[in-house]
N, C-alpha and C positions, 0 to 999 in steps of 0.2 A: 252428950253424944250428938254431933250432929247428921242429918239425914240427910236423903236423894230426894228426887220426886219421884225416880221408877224405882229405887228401892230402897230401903235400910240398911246405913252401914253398917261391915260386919261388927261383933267385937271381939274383944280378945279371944272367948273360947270357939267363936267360930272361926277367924283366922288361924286359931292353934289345928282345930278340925281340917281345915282347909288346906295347912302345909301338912298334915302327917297326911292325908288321902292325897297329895301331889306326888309324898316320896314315894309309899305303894305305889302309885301308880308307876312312877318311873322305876323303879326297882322290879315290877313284877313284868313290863317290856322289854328292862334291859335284859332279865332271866331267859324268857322267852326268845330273844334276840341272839344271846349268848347258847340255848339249846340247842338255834337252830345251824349255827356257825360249825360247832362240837360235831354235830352230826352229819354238816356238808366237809370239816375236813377227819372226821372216824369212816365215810365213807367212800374218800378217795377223791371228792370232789375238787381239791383245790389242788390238786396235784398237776404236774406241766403237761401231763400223757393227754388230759382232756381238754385241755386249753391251747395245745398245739396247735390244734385244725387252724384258729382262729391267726397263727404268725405266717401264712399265706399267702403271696401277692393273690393266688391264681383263684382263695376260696373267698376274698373282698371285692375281684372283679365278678365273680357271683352272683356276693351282697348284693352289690351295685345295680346288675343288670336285674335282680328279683326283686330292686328298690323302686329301677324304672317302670318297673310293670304295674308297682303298685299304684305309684302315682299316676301312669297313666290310667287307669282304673278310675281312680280317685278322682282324678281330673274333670272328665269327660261326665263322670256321674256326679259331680257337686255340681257342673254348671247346668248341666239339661235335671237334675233335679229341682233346681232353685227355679227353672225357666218353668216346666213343670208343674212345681205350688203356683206361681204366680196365673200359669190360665184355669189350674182346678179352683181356687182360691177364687177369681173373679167366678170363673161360673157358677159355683155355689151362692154367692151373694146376686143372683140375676134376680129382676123382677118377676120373672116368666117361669112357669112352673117345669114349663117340655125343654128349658133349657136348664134347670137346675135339679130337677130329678135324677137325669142321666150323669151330670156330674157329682151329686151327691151320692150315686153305690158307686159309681165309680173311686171316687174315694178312698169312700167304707170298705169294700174288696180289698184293694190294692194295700190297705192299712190292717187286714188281716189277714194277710199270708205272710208269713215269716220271711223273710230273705232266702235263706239257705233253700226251702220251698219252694220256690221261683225258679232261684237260680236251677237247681235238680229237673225242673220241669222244663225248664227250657233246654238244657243240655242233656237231658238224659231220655226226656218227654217227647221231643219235636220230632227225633228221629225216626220214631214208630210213625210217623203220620205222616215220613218221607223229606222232614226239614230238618238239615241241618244244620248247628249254629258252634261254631267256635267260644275258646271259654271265655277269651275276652267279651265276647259281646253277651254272652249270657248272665256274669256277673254285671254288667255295666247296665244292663238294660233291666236286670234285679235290683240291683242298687235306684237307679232312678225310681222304678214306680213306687218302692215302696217309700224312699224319704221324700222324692217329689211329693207322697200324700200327706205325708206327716208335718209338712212345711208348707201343705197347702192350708191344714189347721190351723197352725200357728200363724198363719197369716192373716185369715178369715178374723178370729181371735182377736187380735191386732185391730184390722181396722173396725169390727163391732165396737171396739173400746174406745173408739176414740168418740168423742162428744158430737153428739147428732148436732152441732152448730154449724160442725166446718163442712158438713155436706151442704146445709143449708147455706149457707154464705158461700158456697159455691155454684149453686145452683142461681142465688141472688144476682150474682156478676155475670150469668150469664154464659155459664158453660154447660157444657151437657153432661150426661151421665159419666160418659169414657172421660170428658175434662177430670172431672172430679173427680173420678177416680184415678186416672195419673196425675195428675198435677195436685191434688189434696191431700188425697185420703193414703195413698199407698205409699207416698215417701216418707209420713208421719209412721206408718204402721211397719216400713222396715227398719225406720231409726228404733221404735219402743222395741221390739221384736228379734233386737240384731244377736242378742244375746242367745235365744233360742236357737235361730237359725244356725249360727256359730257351733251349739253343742251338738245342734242335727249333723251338719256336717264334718266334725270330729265324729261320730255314729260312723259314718258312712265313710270315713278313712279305715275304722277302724274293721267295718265288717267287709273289705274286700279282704279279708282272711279268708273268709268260708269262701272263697273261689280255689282252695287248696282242695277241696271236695270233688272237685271237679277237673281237678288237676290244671289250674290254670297256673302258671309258675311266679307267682308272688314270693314274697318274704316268709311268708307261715310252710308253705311250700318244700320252698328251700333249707327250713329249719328241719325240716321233715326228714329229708334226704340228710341233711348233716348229721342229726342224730343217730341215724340209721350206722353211722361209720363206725366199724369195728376196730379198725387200725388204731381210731385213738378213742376204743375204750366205751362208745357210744356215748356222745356227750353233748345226752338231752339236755338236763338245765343248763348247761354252758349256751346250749342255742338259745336256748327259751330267754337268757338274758343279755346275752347281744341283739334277739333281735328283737325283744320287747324294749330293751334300751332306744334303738331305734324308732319303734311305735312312738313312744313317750316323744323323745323330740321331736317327730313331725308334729304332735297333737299340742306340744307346748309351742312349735312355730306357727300352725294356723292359731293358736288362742293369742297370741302378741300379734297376731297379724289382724286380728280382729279387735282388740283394746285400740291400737293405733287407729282402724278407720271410725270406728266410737270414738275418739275423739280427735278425727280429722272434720269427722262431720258435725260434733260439737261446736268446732268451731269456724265453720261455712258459713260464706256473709248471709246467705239466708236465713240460718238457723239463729245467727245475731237479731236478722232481724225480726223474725217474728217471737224472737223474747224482748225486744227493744216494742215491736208492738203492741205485744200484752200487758208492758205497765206504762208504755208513755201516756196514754189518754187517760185521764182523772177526771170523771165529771166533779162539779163542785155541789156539794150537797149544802141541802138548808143548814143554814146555823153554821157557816163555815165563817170563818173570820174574815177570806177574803171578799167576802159578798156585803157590799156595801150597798144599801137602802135607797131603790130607786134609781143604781146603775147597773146596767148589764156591759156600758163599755169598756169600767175600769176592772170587770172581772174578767173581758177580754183580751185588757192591756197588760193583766197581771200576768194571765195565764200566757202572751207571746212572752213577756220578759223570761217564764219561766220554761219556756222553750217546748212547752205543749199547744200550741195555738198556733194556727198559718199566720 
C-alpha cells in the first residue's frame, strides 16, 4: 500500500467507511431539505397570493429606491471607514506615548459598542441634549467608527508582521518615518491584509440593516413594511428571500471585486519587481563550483553572463 507524507492512504474498509458516512450524510440533508419544502408548501407558502406583491412594476421601484439607500450607506461608510483605520492605525504605531495613548482607547471604545448602540445613541440620544441627526448620518457615522476601528487592527496587525528589515532598509535610503511608512510599510500591509479588509467591509454592507431601527428606509426596512401586507397574505419569508437574495449578491460582487484587485496588484510592475528582487541576487558561497581558485574576476564574469552582476 502506498503512502502520503501528510497522511496514509485510506484502505478499503476505510473508504467503504467513508462512502456509507457521504450517503448518510447526503440522505439525512436531503430529508431535512425535503421537510423543510413539505412544510413551506402545507403552509401556503408557495402559493401565487404571497408571491404576488413581488409581479409589481411599482413594488421593484421600491426595491430599487430601498437598494439606493443602502448603498449609499454603504458607500460613504466603507470609504471614510477604511480612511479612518488608516489614521487610528498609524497613531497607534507612533513613537510618542501622548500621541498613541489617545489613539489607543480611542480604538478600544469605539471597538466595543455594538453598532446598533451607536447608531440608537446618536438618533435617539442626541436629541435629549438638543441635537438632531437624520437616520442616514446616524447609521453612517455608526458604521464608520466602529469598522474604521476594526480595520484599524487589522492594519496595525499587518504592518507589525511585516519583517523589521524593510523599515530598516528604509530608513538606510534615507527616508523618514512618514516615507516609510507610506511608501514601505503600508502598501505591503494592505496587499497581505486585503482579505481582511474585504470581509470587514462585506460587515459593514451587511449591517446597514440595523439602520431599519431607526427607521432609516433601507432594504430590511422595506421588507418590514412588505411583510406587514395583508392583501397578500403577509408574506414574510417571500421578503426575507428576495431581499436577502439581494444581500448575497451585493456581498458576492464586492468579494469578485476584490479577488480581481488581489490580483491586479499581483501583477503591478512593482510587485514584479520586488519578487524579481528577492531572488535575482545570489551571493556565491564557499565551495561553490563557480568559484575558481584565486579569481574573484571570472566569478564576476560568470555571474554578468548569468544576468545577476552589473
Amino acid at each position: 500500500m502506498s503512502t502520503s507524507v501528510l497522511y496514509d492512504v485510506p484502505g478499503p474498509r476505510a473508504i467503504l467507511r467513508n462512502r456509507v458516512i457521504a450517503v448518510i450524510t447526503v440522505v439525512g440533508v436531503g430529508a431535512i431539505v425535503a421537510f423543510i419544502l413539505y412544510r413551506f408548501a402545507l403552509s401556503g407558502q408557495f402559493s401565487a397570493t404571497k408571491w404576488g406583491i413581488f409581479t409589481y412594476t411599482a413594488i421593484w421601484e421600491q426595491i430599487l429606491r430601498a437598494l439606493g439607500k443602502t448603498l449609499a450607506a454603504f458607500g460613504l461608510a466603507a470609504v471614510l471607514s477604511v480612511a479612518l483605520g488608516f489614521v487610528l492605525a498609524i497613531g497607534r504605531l507612533s513613537d510618542h506615548a501622548w500621541v498613541r495613548a489617545p489613539f489607543t482607547a480611542v480604538t478600544e471604545v469605539f471597538r466595543a459598542v455594538p453598532v446598533l448602540v451607536m447608531m440608537m445613541l446618536l438618533y435617539y440620544g442626541l436629541p435629549s441634549v438638543g441635537v438632531k441627526m437624520e437616520p442616514y448620518w446616524a447609521v453612517v457615522i455608526a458604521l464608520v467608527v466602529y469598522n474604521g476601528s476594526v480595520l484599524a487592527e487589522a492594519l496595525r496587525a499587518g504592518i507589525e508582521s511585516l519583517p523589521r528589515g524593510q523599515k530598516e532598509a528604509g530608513y538606510a535610503i534615507g527616508l523618514r518615518k512618514s516615507g516609510v511608512m507610506r511608501l514601505v510599510l503600508l502598501p505591503q500591509a494592505v496587499r497581505a491584509m486585503l482579505p481582511v479588509i474585504v470581509s470587514q467591509l462585506v460587515v459593514t454592507m451587511k449591517d446597514t440593516a440595523l439602520g431599519f431601527i431607526i427607521t432609516y428606509p433601507e432594504l430590511l426596512y422595506l421588507a418590514k413594511q412588505l411583510s406587514s401586507n395583508v392583501q397578500f397574505g403577509r408574506p414574510l419569508l417571500q421578503s426575507a428571500f428576495v431581499i436577502g437574495g439581494i444581500y448575497i449578491v451585493m456581498c458576492l460582487i464586492l468579494s469578485g471585486l476584490a479577488r480581481w484587485l488581489e490580483k491586479r496588484l499581483s501583477r503591478s510592475p512593482r510587485a514584479k519587481a520586488r519578487a524579481g528582487t528577492s531572488t535575482a541576487t545570489v551571493p556565491v558561497q564557499p565551495g561553490d563550483p563557480r568559484l575558481h581558485p584565486g579569481t574573484v574576476t571570472e566569478v564576476i564574469a560568470t555571474q554578468r553572463d548569468e544576468g545577476r552582476a552589473p
